[in-house]
GUKOL-315135 format. One record per residue (C-alpha): residue in one letter; x, y, z. Coordinates in steps of 0.25 Angstrom, whole numbers, plus 5000, padded with zeros to 4 digits. Example, Ala and Ser with C-alpha at 12.3 -4.5 7.8 and 13.67 -1.06 7.14 Angstrom:
A504949825031 S505549965029 
//
This chain:
X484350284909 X483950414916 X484450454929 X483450444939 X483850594942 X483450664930 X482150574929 X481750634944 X482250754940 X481250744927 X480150694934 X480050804945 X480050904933 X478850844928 X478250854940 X478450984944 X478151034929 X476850954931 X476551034944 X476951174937 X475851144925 X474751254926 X473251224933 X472051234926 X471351354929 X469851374937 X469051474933 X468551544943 X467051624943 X466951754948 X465751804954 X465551934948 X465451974933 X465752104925 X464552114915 X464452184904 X463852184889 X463452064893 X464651994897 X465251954912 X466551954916 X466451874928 X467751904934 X467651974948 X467951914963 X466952044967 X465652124965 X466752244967 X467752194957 X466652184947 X466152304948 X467552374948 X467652314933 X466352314928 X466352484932 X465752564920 X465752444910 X464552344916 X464252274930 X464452164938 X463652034939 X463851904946 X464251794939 X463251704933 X464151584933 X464251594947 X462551624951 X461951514942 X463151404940 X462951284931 X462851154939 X463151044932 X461850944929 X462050834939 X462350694934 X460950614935 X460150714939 X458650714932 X458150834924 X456850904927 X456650914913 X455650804907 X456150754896 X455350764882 X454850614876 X455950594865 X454450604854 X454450744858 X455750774853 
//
């Protein structure tokens, strides 16, 4: 039988390993974007901060993730699309 020391002993190592495991990590949009050949680098806090990098190799664009967002369809709502008769298929 274990002493009951080394089993507390095991136990709060688990749960301090537990706390010490690494977080998932949230992306995080920025409002500005380097653009150029037709690429964006959305990267940048500020309007300043872009332009600072984008200097002599293209410009600086808002980010389009963050003018025209994609919401999410809501659960039961009805299209405004008619739908075509399944013989016209």
């Amino acid at each position: 039988m274990a002493r009951p020391g080394l089993l507390a002993a095991v136990a709060l190592s688990m749960a301090v390993s537990a706390l010490l495991l690494p977080r998932a990590a949230h992306a995080q949009e920025y409002p500005w974007c380097v653009s150029r050949e037709g690429y964006l680098d959305c990267a940048y806090a500020t309007h300043e901060q872009c332009q600072q990098t984008a200097s002599g190799i293209g410009g600086c664009e808002l980010n389009p993730r963050l003018l025209f967002p994609r919401t999410p369809p809501v659960p039961g709502a009805r299209s405004n699309r008619r739908r075509k008769a399944y013989w016209l298929r």
